[in-house]
FIROLO-667582 format. One line per 5 residues: their letters; for each residue x, y, z of N, C-alpha, C, O. Coordinates in steps of 0.001 Angstrom, whole numbers, always signed. Last residue first. Example, Ala and Ser with C-alpha at 12.3 -4.5 7.8 and 13.67 -1.06 7.14 Angstrom:
2
sa> +12850:-2250:+7080:+13670:-1060:+7140:+12900:+30:+7870:+13409:+1138:+8039  +13190:-5690:+7800:+12300:-4500:+7800:+13200:-3300:+7800:+14236:-3319:+8465;
//
This chain:
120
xxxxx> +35334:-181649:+214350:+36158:-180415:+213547:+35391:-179329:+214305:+35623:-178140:+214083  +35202:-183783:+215822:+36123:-184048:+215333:+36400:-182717:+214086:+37276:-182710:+213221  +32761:-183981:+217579:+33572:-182986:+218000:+34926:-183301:+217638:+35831:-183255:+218470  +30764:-185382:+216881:+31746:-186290:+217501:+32967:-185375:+217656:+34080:-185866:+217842  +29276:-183326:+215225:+28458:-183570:+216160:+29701:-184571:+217596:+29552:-184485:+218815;
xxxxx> +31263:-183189:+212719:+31386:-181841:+214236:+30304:-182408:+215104:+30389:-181762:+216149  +30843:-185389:+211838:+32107:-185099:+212139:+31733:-184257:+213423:+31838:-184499:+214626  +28255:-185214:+211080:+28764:-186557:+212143:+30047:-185820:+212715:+30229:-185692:+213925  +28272:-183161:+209226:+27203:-182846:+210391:+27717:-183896:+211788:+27653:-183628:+212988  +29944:-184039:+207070:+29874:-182775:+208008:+29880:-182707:+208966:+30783:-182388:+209739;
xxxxx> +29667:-185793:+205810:+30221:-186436:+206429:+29975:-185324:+207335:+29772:-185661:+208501  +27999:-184636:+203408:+27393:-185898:+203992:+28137:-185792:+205946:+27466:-185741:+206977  +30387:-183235:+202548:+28708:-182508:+202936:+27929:-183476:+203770:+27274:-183102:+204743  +32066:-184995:+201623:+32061:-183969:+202818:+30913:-183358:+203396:+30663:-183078:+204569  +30862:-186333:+199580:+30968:-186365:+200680:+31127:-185797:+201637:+30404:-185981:+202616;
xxxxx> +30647:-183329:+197605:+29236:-184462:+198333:+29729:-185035:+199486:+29303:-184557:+200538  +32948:-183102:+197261:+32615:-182230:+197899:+31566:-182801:+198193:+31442:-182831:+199418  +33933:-185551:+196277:+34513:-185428:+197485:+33856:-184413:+197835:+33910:-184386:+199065  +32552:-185191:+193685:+32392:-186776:+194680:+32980:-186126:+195806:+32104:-186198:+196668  +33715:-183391:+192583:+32311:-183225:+192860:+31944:-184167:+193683:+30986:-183978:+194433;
xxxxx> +36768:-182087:+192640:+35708:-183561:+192868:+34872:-182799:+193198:+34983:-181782:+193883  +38882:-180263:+191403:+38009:-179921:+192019:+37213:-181238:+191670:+37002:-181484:+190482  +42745:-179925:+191465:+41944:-180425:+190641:+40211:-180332:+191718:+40445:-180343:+192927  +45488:-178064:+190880:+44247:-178224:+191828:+43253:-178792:+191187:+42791:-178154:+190241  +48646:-178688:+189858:+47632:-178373:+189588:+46449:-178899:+190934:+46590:-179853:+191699;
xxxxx> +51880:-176617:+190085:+50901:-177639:+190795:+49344:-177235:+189928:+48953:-176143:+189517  +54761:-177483:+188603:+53990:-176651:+188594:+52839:-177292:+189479:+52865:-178518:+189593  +58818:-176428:+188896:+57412:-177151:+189109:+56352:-176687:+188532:+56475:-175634:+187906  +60581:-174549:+189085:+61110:-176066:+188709:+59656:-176864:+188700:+59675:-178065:+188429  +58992:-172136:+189590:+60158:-172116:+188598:+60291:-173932:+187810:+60170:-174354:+186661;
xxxxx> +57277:-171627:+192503:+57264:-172620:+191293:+57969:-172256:+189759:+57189:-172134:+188815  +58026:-169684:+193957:+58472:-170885:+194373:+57810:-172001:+193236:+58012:-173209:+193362  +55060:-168326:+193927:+56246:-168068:+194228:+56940:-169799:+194295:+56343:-170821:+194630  +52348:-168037:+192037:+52978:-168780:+193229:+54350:-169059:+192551:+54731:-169575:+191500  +50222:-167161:+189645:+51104:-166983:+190397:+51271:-167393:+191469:+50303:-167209:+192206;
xxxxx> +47492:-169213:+187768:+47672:-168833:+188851:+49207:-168737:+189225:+49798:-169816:+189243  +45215:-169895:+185540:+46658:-170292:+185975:+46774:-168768:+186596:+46386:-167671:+186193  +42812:-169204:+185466:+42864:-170163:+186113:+44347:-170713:+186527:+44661:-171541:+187382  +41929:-165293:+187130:+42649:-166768:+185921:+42494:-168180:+186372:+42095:-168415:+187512  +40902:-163374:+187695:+40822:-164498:+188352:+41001:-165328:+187070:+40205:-165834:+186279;
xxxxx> +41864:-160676:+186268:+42387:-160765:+187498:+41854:-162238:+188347:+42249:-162377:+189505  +41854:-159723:+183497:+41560:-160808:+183650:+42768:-161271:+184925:+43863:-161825:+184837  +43341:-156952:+182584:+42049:-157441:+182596:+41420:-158789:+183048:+40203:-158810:+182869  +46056:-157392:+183367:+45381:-156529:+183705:+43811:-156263:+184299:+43271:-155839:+185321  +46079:-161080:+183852:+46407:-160042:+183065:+45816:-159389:+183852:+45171:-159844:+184797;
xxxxx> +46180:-164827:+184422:+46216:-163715:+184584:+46783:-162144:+183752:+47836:-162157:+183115  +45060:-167059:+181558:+45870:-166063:+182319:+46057:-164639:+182830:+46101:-163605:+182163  +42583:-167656:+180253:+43878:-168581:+181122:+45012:-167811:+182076:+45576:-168155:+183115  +41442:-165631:+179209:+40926:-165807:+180589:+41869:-167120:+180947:+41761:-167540:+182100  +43780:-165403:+176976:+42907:-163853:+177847:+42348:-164599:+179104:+42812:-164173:+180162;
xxxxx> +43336:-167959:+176002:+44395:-167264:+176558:+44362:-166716:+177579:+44678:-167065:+178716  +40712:-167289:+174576:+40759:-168685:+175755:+42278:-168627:+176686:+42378:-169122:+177809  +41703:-165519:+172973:+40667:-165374:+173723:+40503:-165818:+175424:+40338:-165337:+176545  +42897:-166471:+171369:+43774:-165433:+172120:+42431:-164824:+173122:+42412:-163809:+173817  +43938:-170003:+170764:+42533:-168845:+170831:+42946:-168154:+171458:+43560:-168644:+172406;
xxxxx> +46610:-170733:+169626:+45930:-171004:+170334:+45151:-170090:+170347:+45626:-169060:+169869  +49164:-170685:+167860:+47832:-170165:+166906:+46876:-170597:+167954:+45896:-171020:+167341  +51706:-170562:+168290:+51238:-171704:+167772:+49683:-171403:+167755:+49055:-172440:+167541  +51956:-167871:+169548:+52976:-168071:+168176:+52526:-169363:+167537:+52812:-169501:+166347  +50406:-168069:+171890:+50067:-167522:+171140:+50810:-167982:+169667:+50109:-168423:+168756;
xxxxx> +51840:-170340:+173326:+50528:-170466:+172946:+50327:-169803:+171725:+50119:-170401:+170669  +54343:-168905:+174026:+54320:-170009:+172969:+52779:-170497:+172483:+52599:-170977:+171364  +53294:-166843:+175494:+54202:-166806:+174160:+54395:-167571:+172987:+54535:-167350:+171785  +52728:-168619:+177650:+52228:-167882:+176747:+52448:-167745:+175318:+51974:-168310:+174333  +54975:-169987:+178500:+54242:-170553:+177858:+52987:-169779:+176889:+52486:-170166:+175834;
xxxxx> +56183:-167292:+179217:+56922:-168693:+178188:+56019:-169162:+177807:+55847:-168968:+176604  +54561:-166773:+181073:+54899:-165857:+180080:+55457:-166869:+178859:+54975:-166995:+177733  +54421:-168854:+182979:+53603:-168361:+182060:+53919:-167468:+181001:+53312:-167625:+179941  +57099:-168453:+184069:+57055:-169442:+182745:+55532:-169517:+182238:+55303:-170146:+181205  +57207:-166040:+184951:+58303:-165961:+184546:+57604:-167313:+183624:+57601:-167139:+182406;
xxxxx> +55167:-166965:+187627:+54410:-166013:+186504:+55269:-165834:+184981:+54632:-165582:+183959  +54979:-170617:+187984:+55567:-169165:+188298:+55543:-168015:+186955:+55805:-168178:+185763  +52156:-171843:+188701:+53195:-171626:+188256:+53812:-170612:+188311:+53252:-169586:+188696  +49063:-173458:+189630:+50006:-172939:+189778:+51361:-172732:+189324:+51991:-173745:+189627  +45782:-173749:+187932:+47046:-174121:+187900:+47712:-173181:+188753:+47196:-172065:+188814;
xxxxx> +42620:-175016:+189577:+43718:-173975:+189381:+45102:-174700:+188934:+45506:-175793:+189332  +40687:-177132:+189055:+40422:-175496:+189805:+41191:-174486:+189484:+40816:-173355:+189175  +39596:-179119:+186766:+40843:-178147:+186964:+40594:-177035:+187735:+40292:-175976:+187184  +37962:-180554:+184928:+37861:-180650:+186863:+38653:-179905:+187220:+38567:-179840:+188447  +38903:-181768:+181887:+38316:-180823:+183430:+38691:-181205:+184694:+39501:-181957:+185237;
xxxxx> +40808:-182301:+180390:+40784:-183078:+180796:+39397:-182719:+181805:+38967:-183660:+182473  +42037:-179329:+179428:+41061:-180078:+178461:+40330:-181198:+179161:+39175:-181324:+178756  +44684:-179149:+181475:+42877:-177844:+181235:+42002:-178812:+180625:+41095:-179191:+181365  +45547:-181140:+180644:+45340:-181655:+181813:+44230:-180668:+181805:+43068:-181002:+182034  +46148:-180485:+178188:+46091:-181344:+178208:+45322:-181593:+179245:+44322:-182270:+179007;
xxxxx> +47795:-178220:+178477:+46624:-178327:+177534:+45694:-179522:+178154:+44550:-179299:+178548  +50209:-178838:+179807:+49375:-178495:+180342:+47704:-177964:+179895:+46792:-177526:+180596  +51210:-180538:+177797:+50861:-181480:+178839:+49420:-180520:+179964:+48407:-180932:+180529  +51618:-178571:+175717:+51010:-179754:+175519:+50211:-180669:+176473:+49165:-181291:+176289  +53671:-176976:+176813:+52378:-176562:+177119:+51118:-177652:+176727:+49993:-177640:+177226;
xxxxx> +55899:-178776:+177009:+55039:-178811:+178357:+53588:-177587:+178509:+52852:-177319:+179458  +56187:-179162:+174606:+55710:-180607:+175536:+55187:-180339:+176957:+54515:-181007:+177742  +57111:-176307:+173789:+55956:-177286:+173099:+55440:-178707:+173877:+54332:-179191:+173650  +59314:-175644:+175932:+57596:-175131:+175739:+56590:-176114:+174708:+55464:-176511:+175008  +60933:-176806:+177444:+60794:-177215:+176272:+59269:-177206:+176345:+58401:-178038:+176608;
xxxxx> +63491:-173546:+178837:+62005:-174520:+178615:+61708:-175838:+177276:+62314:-175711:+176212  +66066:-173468:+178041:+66055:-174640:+178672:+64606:-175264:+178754:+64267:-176448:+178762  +65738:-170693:+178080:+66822:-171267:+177218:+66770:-172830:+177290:+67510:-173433:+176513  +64150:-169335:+179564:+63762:-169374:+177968:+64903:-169891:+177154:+65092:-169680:+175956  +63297:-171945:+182424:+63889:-170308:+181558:+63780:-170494:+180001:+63430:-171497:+179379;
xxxxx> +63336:-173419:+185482:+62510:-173523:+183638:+62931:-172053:+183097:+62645:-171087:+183804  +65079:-174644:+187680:+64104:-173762:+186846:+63871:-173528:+185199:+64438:-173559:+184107  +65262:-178158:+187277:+65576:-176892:+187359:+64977:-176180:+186749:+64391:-176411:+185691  +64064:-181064:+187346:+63992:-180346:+188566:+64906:-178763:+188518:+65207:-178232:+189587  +67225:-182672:+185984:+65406:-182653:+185931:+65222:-181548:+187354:+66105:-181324:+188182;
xxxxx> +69223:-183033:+183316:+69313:-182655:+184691:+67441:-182579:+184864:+66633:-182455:+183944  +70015:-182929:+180494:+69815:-183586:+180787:+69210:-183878:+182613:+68825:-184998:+182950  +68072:-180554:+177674:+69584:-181595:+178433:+68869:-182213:+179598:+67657:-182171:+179810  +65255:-179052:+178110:+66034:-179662:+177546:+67314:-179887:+178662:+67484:-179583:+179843  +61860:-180062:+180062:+63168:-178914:+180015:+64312:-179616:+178776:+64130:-180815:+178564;
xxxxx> +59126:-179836:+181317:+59813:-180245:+180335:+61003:-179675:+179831:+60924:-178687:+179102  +57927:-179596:+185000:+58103:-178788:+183787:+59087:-179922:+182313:+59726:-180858:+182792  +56846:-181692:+187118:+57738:-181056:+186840:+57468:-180688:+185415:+56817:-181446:+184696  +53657:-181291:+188796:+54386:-181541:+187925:+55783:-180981:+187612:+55935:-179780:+187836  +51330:-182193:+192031:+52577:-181907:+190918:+52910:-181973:+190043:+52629:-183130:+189732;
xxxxx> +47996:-182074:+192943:+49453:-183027:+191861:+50272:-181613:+191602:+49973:-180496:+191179  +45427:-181878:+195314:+46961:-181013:+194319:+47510:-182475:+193892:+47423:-183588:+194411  +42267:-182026:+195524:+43426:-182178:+195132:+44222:-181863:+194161:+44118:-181653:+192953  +39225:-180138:+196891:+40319:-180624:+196167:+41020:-181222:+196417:+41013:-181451:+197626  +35853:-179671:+197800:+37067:-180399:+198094:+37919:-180418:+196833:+37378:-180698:+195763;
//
């Protein structure tokens, strides 16, 4: 079992909710945040749009992040199951998937009642 959250991106001036570009990202707070939330675990997947991985990339690398821990953050050639993840339609956003170990137990529990009361 998961859950999604949203986030909006960190942008300069003043307007909220627009696409994120290399003139307007404010890559240091929002790779910060998304450090942040990887470091935190439970993280199945990030979603974002591939245009501000690159941004944030970029900015990883130039601030001395492990080009390693990079390599499997993001999709590449070589590294085709990333944890940040392409999806269309995230420019102004980003979603993260977070993975419970509590909710996948329950479910497991709840399974067998559910489909026996022909509720899945």
């Amino acid at each position: 079992m998961a859950s999604s959250t949203g986030f909006g991106y960190y942008t300069t001036g003043q307007t909220w909710y627009v696409p994120a570009t290399a003139q307007n990202l404010d890559a240091v707070r929002t790779w910060s945040l998304v450090k942040a939330l990887l470091s935190g675990g439970d993280v199945e997947y990030l979603f974002m749009d591939r245009s501000v991985q690159t941004l944030l990339r970029e900015h990883a690398e130039a601030a001395g992040d492990d080009p390693e821990w990079l390599q499997r953050l993001f999709r590449s050639r070589v590294q085709r199951d990333a944890l940040v993840r392409h999806t269309w339609g995230h420019r102004t956003h980003f979603h993260v998937r977070f993975h419970s170990p509590r909710a996948c137990a329950t479910a497991r529990h709840l399974y067998p009642r559910l489909k026996a009361n022909g509720m899945i």
